[in-house]
N, CA, C and O atoms as a GROMACS GRO file, in nm:
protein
  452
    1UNK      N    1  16.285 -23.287   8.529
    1UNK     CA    2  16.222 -23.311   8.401
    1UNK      C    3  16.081 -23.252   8.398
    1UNK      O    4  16.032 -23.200   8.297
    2UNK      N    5  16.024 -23.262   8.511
    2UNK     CA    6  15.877 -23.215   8.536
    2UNK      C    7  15.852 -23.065   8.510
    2UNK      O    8  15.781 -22.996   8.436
    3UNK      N    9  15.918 -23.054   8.579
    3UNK     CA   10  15.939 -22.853   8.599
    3UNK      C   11  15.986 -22.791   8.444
    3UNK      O   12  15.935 -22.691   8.392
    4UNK      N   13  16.098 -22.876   8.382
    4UNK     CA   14  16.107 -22.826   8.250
    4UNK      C   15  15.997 -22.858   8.192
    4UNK      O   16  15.926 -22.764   8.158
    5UNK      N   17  15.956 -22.979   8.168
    5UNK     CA   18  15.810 -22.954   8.090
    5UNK      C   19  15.692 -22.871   8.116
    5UNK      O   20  15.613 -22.836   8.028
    6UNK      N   21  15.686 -22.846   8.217
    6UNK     CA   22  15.579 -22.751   8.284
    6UNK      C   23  15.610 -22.619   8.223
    6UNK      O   24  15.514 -22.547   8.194
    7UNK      N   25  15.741 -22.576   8.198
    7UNK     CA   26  15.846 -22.402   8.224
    7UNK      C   27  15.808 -22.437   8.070
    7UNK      O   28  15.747 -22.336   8.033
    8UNK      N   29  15.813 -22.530   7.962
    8UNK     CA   30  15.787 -22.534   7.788
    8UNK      C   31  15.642 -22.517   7.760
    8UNK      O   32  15.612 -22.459   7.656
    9UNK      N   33  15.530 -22.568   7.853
    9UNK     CA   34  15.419 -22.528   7.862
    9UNK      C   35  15.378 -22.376   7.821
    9UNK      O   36  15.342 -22.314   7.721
   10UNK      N   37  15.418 -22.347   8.005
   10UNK     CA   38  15.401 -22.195   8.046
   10UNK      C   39  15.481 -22.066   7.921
   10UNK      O   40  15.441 -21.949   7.918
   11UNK      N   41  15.563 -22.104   7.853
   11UNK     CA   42  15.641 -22.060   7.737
   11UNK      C   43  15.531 -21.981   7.675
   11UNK      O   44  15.525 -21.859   7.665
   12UNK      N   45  15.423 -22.093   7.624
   12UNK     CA   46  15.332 -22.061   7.524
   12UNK      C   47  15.212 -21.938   7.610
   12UNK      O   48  15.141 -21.877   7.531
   13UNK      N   49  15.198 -21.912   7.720
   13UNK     CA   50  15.115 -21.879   7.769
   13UNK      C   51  15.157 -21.751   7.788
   13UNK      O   52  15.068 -21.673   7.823
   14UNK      N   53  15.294 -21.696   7.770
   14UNK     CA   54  15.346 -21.578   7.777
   14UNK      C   55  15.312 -21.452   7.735
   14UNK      O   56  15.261 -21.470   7.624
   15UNK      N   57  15.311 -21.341   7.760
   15UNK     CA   58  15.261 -21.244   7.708
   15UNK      C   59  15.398 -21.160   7.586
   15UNK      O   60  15.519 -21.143   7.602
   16UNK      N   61  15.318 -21.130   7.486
   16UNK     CA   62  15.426 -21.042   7.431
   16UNK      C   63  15.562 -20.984   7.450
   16UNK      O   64  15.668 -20.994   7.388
   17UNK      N   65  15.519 -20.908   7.577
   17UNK     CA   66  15.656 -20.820   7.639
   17UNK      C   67  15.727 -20.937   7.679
   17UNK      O   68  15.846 -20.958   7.655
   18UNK      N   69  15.625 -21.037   7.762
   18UNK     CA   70  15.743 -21.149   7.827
   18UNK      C   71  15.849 -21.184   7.738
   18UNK      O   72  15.972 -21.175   7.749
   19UNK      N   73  15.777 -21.223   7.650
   19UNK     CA   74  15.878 -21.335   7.508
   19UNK      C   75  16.013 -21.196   7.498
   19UNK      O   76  16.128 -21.213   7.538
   20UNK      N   77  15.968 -21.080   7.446
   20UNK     CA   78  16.084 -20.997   7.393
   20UNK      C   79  16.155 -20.947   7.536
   20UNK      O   80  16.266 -20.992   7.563
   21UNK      N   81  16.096 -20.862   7.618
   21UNK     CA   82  16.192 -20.832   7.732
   21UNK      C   83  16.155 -20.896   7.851
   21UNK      O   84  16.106 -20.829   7.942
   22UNK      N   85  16.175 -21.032   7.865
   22UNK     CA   86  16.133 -21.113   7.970
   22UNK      C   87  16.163 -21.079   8.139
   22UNK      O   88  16.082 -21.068   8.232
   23UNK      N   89  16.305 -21.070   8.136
   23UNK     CA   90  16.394 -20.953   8.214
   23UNK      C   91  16.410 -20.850   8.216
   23UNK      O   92  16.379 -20.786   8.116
   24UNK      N   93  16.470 -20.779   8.338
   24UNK     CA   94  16.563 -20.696   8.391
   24UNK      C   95  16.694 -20.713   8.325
   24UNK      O   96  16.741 -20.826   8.319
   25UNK      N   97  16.767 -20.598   8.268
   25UNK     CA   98  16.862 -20.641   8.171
   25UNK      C   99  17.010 -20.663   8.317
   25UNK      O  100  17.021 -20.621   8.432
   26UNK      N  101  17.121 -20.772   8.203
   26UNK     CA  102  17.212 -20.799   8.348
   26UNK      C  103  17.278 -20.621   8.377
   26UNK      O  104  17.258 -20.525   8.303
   27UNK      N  105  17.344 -20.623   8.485
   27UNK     CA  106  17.413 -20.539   8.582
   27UNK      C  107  17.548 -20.620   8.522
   27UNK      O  108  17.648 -20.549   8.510
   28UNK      N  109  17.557 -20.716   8.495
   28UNK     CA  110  17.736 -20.716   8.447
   28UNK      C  111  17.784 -20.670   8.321
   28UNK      O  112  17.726 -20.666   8.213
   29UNK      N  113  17.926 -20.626   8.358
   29UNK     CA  114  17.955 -20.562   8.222
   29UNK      C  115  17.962 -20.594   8.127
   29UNK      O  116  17.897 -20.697   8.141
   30UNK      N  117  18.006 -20.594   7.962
   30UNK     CA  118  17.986 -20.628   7.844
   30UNK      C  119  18.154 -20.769   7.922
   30UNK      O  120  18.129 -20.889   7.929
   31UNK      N  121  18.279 -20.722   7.959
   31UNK     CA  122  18.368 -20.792   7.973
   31UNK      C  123  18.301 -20.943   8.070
   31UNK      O  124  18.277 -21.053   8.020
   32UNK      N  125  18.285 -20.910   8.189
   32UNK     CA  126  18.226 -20.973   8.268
   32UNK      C  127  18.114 -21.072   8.247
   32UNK      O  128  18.087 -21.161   8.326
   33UNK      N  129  18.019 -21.036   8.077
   33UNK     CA  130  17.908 -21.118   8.039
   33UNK      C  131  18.010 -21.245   7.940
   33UNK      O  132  17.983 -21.364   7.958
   34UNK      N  133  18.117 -21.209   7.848
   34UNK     CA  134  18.146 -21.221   7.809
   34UNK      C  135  18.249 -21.369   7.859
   34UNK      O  136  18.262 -21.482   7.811
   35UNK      N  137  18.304 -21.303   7.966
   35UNK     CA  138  18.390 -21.418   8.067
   35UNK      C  139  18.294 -21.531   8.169
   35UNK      O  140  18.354 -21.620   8.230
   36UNK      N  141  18.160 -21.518   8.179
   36UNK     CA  142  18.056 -21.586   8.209
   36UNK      C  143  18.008 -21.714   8.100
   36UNK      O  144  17.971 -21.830   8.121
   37UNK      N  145  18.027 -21.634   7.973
   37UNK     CA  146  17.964 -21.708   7.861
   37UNK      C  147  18.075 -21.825   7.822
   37UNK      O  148  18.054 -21.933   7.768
   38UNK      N  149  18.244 -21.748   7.884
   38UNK     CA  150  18.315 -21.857   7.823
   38UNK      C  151  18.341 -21.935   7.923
   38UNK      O  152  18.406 -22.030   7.879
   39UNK      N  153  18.320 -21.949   8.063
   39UNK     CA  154  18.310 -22.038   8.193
   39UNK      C  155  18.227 -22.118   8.141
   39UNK      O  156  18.277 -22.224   8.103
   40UNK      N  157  18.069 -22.102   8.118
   40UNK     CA  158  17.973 -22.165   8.090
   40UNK      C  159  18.010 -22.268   7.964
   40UNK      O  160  18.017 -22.387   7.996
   41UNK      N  161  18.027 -22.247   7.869
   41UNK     CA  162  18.113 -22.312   7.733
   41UNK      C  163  18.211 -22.425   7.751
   41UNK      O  164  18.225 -22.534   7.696
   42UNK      N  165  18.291 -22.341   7.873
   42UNK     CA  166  18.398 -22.455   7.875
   42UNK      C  167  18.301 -22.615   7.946
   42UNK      O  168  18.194 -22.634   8.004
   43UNK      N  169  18.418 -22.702   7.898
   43UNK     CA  170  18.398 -22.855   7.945
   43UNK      C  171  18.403 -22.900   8.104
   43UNK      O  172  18.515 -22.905   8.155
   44UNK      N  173  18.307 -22.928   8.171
   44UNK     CA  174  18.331 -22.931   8.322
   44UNK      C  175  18.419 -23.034   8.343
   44UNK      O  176  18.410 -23.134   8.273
   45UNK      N  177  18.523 -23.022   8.448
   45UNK     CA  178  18.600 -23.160   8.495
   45UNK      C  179  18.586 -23.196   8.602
   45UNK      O  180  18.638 -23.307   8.618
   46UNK      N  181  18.516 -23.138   8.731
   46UNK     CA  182  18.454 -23.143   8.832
   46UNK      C  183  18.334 -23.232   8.802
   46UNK      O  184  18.257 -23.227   8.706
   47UNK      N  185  18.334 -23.350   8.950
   47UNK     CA  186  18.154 -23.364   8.902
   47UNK      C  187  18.072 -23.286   8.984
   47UNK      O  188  17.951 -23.307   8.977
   48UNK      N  189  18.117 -23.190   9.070
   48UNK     CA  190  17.971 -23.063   9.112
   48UNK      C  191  17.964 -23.016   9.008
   48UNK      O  192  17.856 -22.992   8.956
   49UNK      N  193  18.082 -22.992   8.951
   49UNK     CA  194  18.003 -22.907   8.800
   49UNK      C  195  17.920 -22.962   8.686
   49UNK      O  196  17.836 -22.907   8.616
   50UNK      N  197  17.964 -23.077   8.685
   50UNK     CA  198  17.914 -23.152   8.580
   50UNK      C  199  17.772 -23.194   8.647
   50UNK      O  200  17.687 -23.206   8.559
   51UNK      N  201  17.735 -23.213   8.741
   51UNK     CA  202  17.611 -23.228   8.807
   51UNK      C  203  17.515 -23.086   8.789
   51UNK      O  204  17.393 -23.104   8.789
   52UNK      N  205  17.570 -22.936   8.773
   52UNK     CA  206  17.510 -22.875   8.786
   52UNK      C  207  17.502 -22.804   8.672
   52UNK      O  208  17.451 -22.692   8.672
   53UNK      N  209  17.557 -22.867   8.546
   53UNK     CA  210  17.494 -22.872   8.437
   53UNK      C  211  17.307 -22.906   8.425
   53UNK      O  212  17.209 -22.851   8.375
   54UNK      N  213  17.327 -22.988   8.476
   54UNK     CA  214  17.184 -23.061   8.455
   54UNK      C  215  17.106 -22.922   8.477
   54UNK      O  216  17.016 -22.877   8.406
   55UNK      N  217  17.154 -22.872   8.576
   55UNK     CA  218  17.037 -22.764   8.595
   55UNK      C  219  17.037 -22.645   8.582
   55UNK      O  220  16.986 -22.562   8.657
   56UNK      N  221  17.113 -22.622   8.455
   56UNK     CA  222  17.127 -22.483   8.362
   56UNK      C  223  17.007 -22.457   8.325
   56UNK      O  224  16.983 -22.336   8.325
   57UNK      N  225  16.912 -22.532   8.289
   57UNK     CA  226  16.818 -22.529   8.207
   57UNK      C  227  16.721 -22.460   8.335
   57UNK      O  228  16.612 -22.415   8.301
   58UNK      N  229  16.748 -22.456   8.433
   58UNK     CA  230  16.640 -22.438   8.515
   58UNK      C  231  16.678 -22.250   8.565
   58UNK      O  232  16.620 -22.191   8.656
   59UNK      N  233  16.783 -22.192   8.479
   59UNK     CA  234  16.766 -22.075   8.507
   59UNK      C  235  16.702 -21.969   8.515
   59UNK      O  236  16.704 -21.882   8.601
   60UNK      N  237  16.637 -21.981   8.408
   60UNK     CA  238  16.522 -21.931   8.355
   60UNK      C  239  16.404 -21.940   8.449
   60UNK      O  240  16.361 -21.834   8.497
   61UNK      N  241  16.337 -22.070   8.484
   61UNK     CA  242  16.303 -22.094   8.604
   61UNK      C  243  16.296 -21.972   8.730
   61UNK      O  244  16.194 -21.912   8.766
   62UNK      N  245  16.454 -21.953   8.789
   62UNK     CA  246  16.448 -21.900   8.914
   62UNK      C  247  16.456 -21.782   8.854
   62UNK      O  248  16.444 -21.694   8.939
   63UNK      N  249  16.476 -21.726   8.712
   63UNK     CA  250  16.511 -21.583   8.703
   63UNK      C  251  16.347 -21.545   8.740
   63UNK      O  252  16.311 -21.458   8.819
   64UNK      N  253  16.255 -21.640   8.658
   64UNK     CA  254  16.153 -21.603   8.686
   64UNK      C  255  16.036 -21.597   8.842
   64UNK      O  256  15.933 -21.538   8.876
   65UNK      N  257  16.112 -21.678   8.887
   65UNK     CA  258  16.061 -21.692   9.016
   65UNK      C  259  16.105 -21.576   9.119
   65UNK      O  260  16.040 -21.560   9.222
   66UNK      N  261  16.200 -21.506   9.095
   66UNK     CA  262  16.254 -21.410   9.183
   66UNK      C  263  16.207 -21.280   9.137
   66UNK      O  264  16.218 -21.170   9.192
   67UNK      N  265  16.161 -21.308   9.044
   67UNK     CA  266  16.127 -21.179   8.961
   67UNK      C  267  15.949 -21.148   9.038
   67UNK      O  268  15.900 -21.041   9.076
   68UNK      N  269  15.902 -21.256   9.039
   68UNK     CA  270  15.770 -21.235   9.114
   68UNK      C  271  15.753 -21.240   9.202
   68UNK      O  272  15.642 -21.202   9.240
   69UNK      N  273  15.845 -21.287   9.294
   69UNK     CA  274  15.880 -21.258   9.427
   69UNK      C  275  15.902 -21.096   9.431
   69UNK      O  276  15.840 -21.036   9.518
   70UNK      N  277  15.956 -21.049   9.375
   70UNK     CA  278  16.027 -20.896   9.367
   70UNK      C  279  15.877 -20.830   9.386
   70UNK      O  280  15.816 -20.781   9.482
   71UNK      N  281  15.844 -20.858   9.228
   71UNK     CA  282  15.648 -20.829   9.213
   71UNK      C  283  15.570 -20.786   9.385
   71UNK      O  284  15.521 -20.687   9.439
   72UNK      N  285  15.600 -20.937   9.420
   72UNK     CA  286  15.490 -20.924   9.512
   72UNK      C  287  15.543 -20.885   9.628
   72UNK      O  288  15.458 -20.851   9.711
   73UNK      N  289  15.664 -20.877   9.666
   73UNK     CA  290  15.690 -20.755   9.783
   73UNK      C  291  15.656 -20.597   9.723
   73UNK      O  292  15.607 -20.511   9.797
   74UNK      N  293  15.679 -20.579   9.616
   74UNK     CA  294  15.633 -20.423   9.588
   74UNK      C  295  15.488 -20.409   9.601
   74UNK      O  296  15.423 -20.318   9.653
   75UNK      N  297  15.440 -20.537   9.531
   75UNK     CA  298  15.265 -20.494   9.526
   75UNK      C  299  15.244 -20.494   9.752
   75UNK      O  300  15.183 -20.414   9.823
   76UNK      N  301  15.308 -20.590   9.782
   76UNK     CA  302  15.228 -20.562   9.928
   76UNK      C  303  15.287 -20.417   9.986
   76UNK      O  304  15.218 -20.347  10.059
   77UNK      N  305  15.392 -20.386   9.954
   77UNK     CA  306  15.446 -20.244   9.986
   77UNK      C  307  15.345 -20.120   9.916
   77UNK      O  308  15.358 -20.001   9.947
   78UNK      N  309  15.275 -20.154   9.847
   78UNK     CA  310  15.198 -20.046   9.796
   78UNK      C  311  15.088 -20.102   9.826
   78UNK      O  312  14.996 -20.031   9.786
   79UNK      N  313  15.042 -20.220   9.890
   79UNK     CA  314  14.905 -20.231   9.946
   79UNK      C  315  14.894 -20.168  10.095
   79UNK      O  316  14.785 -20.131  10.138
   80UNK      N  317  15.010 -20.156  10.170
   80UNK     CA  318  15.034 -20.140  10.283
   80UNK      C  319  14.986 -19.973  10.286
   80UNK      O  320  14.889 -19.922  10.341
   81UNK      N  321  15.093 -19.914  10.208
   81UNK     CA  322  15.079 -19.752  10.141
   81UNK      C  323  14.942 -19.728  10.115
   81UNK      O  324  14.905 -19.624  10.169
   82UNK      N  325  14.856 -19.787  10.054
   82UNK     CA  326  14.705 -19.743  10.029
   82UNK      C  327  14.635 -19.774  10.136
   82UNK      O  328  14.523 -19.723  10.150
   83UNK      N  329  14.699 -19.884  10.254
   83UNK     CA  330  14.583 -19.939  10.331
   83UNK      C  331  14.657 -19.771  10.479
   83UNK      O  332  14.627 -19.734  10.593
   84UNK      N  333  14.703 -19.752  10.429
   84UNK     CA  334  14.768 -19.592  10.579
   84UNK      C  335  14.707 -19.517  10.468
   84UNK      O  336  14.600 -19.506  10.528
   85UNK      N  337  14.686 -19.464  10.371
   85UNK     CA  338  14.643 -19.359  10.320
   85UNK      C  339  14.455 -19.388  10.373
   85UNK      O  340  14.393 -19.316  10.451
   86UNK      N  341  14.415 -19.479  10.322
   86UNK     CA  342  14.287 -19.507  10.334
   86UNK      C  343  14.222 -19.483  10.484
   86UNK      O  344  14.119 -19.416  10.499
   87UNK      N  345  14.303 -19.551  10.603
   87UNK     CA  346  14.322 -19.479  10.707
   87UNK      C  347  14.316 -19.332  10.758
   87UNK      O  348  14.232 -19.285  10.835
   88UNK      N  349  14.407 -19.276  10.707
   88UNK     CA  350  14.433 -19.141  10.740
   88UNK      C  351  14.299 -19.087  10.632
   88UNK      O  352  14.260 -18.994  10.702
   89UNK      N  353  14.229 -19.086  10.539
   89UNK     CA  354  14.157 -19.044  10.470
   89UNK      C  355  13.992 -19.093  10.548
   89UNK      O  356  13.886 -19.030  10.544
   90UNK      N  357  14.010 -19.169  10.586
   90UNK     CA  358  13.895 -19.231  10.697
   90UNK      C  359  13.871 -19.118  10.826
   90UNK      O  360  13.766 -19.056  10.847
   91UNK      N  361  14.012 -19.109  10.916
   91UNK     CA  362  14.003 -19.046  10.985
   91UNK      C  363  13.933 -18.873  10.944
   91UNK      O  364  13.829 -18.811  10.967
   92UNK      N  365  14.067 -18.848  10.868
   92UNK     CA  366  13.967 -18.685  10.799
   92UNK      C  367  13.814 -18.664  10.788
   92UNK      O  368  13.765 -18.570  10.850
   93UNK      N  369  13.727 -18.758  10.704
   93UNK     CA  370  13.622 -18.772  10.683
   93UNK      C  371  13.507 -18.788  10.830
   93UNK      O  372  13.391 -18.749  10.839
   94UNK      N  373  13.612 -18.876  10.957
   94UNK     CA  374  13.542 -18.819  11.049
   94UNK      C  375  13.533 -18.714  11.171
   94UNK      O  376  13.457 -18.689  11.265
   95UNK      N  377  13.624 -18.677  11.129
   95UNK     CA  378  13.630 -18.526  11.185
   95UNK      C  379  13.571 -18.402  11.121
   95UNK      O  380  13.564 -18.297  11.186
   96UNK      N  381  13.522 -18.412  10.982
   96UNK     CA  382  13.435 -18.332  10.876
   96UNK      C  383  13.333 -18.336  10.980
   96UNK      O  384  13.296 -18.256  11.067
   97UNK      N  385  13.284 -18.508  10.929
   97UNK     CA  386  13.161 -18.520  11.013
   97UNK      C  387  13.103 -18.452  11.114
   97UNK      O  388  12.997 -18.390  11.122
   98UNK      N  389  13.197 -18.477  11.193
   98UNK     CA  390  13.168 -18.403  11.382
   98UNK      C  391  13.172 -18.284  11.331
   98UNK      O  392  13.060 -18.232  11.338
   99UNK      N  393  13.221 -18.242  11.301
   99UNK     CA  394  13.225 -18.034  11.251
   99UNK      C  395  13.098 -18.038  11.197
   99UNK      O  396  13.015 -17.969  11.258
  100UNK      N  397  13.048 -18.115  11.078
  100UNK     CA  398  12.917 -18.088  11.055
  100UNK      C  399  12.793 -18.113  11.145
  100UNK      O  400  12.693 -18.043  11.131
  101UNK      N  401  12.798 -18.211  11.235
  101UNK     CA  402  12.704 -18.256  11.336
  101UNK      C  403  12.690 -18.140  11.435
  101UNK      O  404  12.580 -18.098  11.471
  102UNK      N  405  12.798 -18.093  11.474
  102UNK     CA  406  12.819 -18.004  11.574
  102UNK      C  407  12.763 -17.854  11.524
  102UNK      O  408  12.730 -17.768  11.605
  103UNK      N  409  12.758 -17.839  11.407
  103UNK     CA  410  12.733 -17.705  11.365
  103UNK      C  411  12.588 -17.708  11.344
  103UNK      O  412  12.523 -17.608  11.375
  104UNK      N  413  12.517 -17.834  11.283
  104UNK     CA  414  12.371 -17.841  11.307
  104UNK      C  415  12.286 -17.856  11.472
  104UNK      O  416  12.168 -17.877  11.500
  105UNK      N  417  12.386 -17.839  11.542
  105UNK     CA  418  12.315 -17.885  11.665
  105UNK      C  419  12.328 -17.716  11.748
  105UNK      O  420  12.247 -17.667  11.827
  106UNK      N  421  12.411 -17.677  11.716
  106UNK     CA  422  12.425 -17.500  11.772
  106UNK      C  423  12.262 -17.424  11.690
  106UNK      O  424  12.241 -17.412  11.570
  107UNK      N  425  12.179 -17.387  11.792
  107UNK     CA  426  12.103 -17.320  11.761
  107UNK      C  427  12.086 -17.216  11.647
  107UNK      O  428  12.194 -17.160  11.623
  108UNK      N  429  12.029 -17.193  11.604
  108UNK     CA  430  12.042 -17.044  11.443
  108UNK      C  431  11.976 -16.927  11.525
  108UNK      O  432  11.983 -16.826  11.456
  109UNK      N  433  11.913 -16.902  11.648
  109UNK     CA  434  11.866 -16.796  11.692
  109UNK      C  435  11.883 -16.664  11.560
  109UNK      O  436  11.956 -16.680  11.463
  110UNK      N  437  11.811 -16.553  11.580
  110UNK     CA  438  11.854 -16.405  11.485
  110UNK      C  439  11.887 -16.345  11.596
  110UNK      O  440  11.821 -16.341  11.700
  111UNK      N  441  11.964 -16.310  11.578
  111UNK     CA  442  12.084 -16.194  11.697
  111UNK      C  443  11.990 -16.068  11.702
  111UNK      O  444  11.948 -15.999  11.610
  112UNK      N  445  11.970 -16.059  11.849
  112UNK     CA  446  11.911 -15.921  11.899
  112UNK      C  447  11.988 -15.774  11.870
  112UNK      O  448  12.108 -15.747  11.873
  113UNK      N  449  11.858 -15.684  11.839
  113UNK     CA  450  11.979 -15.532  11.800
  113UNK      C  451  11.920 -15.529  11.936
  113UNK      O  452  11.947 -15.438  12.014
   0.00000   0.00000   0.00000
């Protein structure tokens, strides 16, 4: 009950795109969405099923929770990627260096005719 009231909260706090394309559109087919919708519809006679009614409502929920999970393995995969570039761009910069240190330290003499 908590979590749904919290998830009707957070509703309002949504951004534009969220509200219209909240998701990743499904991977099942038009048949396959279709035979989902009429499983879901039908009357449960099971009580696991009928128990896990209750927590239809919480789909939305994990769609969203996996979704930022997704987020934040890509963002650390591209923090990782900038933190080896930054590296390797570190290193370059000190090997400039030494080339430049080294070239001020070689004498300028004028070459004898």
């Amino acid at each position: 009950q908590r979590i749904l009231r919290l998830a009707e909260m957070c509703r309002r706090l949504e951004t534009e795109e969220e509200k219209v394309l909240p998701f990743y559109p499904s991977s099942l087919s038009e048949c396959e969405q279709q035979k989902a919708r009429r499983i879901l519809e039908e009357i449960p006679n099971e009580p696991l099923v009928r128990a896990m009614q209750d927590y239809i409502g919480l789909e939305r929920f994990w769609q969203r929770f996996n979704k930022a999970k997704l987020e934040e393995k890509a963002l650390e995969q591209a923090r990782a990627a900038l933190a080896n570039r930054n590296q390797d761009l570190r290193k370059l910069l000190q090997r400039y260096l030494a080339g430049v240190a080294i070239n001020q330290k070689v004498p300028r003499d004028p070459q004898p005719f």
